[in-house]
C-alpha positions as CSV (number, residue, x, y, z in Angstrom):
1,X,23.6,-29.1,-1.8
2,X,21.7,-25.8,-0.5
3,X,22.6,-24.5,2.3
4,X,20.0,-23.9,5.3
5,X,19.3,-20.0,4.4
6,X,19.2,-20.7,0.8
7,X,16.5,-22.9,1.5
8,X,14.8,-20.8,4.2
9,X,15.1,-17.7,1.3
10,X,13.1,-19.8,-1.0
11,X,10.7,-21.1,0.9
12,X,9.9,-17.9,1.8
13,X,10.2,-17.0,-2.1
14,X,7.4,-19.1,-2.6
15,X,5.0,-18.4,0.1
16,X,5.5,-14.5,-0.7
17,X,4.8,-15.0,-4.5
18,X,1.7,-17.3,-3.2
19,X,0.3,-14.8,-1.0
20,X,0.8,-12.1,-3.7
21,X,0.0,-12.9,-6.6
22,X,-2.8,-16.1,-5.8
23,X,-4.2,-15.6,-2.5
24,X,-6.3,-12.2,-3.0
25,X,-8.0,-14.4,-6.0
26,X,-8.9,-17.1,-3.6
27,X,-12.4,-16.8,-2.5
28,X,-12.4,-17.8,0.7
29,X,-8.7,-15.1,1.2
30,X,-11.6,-12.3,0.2
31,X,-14.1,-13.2,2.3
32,X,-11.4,-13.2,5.3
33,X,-10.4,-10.3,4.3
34,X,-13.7,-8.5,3.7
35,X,-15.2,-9.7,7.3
36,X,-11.8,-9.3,9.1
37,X,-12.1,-5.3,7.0
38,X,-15.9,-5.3,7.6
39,X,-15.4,-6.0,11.7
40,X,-12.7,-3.6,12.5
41,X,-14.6,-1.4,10.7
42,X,-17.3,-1.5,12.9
43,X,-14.9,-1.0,16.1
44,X,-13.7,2.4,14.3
45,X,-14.0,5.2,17.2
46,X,-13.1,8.6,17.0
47,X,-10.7,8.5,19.4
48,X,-9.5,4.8,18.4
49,X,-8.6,6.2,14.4
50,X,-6.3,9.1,16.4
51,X,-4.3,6.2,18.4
52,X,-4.1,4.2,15.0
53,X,-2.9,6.6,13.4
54,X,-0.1,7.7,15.7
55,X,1.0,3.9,15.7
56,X,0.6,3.5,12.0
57,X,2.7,6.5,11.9
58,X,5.8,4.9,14.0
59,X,6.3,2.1,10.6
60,X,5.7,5.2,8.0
61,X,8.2,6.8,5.5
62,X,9.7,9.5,8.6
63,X,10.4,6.1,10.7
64,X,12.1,4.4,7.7
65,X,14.1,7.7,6.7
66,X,15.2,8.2,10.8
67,X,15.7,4.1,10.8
68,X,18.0,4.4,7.2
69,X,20.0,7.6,8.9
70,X,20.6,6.2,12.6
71,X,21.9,3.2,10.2
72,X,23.9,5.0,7.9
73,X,25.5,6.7,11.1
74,X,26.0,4.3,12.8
75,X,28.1,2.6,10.3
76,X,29.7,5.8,9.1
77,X,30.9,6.0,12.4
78,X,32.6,2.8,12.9
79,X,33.8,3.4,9.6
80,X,32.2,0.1,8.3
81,X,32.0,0.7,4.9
82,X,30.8,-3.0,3.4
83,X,27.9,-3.4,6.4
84,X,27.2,0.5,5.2
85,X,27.4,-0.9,1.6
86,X,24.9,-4.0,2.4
87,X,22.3,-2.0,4.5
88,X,21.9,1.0,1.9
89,X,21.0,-2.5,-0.6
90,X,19.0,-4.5,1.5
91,X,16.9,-1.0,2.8
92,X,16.4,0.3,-0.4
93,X,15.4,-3.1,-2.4
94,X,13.0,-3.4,0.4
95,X,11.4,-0.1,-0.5
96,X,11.8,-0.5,-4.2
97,X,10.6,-4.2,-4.3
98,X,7.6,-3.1,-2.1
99,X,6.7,0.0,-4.3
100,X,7.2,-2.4,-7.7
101,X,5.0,-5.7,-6.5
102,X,2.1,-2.9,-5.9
103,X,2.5,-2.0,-9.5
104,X,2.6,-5.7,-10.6
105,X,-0.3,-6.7,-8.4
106,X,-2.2,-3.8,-8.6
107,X,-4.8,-4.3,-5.8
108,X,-7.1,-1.7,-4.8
109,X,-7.3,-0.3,-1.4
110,X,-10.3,-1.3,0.7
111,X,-13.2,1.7,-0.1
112,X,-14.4,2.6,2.7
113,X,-11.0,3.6,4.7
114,X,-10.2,6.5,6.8
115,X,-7.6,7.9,4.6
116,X,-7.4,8.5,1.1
117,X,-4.7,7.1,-0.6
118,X,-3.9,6.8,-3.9
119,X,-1.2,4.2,-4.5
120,X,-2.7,0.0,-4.5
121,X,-2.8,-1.7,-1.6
122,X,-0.7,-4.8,-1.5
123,X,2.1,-5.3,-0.1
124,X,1.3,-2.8,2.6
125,X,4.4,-0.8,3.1
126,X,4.0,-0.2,7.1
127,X,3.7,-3.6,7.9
128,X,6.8,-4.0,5.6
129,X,8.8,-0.8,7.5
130,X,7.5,-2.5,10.6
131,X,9.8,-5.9,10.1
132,X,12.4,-4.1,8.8
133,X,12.9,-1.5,11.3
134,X,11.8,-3.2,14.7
135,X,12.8,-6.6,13.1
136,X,16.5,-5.3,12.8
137,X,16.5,-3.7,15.7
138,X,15.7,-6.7,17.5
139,X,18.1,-8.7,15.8
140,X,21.1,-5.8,16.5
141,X,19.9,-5.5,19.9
142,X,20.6,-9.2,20.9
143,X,23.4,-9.7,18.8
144,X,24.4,-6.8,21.4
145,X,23.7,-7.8,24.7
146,X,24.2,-11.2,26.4
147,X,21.6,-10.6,28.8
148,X,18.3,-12.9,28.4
149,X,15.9,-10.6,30.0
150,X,17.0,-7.8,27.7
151,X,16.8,-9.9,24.9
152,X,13.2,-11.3,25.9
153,X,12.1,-7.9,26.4
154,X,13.9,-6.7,23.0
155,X,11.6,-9.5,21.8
156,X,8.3,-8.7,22.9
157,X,8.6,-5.0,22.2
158,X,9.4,-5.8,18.8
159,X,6.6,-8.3,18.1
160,X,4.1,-6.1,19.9
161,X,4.5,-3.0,17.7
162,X,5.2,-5.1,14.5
163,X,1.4,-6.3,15.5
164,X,0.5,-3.2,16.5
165,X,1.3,-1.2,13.1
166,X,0.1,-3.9,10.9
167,X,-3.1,-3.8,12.9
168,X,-3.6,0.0,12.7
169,X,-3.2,-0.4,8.9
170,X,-6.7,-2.6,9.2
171,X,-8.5,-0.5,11.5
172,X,-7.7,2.3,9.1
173,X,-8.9,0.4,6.6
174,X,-6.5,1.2,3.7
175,X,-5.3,-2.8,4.2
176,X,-6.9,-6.0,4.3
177,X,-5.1,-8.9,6.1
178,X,-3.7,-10.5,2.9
179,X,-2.0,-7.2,2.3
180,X,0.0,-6.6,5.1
181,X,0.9,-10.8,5.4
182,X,2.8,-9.5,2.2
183,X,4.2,-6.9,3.5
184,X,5.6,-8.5,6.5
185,X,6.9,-12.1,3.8
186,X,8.1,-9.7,1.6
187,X,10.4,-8.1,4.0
188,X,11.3,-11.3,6.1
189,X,12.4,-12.2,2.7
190,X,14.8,-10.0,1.8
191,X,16.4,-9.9,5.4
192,X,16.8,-13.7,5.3
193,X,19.3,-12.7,2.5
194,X,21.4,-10.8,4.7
């Protein structure tokens, strides 16, 4: 008999391998995509791609290298070597499993975007870095505190910039919405493991 998070882990499996690998060959997923792309594209302001970028910037590679040392820290302090053991795995199969499905998928990045990347397009990595940094927080924060106020606001704080990152991503252009869906499975995913 499987146990609730083994289930939960493979539904999630499932939908993550779906939105991969099937739903960017879906016509009506591309023309979602491409008119979600095509509209933010037409809200693109000067001073709108600086903000984006900043908050696009707060689930980039510096925010996951300051998130993996505050982690490793903080367990290196409390001298928790098998939770320093697990998060070093779970953090880094996150990044690795992220960098390998773009290889294996393959997608392009939208062509028209404000910055020019060279690596393929889905999963997007910031919306994955989003989950996994502001996700765990969350989750540390009111396994932390008792208080449901603090937990609340914990809550929306973390839902708020998840959104916000994986939004800037769009506006930027150099992600369509099937891409950073991915990101964000992909990364639920391997947390529901832990």
């Amino acid at each position: 008999m499987k146990t609730v998070r083994e289930k939960q882990f493979f539904a999630l499996l499932i939908v993550a391998i779906y939105n991969c690998l099937l739903l960017p060959q879906l016509v009506t997923a591309q023309k979602i995509d491409q008119t979600l792309h095509d509209f933010l594209k037409s809200l693109r302001t000067s001073s709108g791609i600086q903000w984006m970028n900043f908050v696009s910037d707060l689930g980039g590679t510096v925010a996951y290298l300051l998130f993996l040392s505050i982690v490793v820290l903080f367990f290196l302090i409390k001298r928790n070597w098998k939770a320093l053991a697990w998060s070093l795995i779970f953090l880094n199969l996150t990044k690795l499993g992220n960098y390998w499905i773009k290889l294996l998928v393959a997608r392009p990045r939208p062509a028209d975007g404000i910055l020019e990347l060279q690596t393929y397009s889905m999963p997007s990595g910031h919306a994955a870095n989003a989950i996994l940094i502001y996700g765990s927080l969350w989750i540390f924060l009111c396994l932390k505190t008792k208080n449901a106020g603090a937990r609340l606001s914990c809550f929306v704080f973390g839902i708020i910039i998840i959104f916000a990152i994986s939004a800037s991503r769009m506006y930027l252009g150099v992600h369509y919405l099937s891409d950073v869906l991915m990101g964000m499975l992909w990364t639920m995913l391997i947390l529901s493991l832990g």
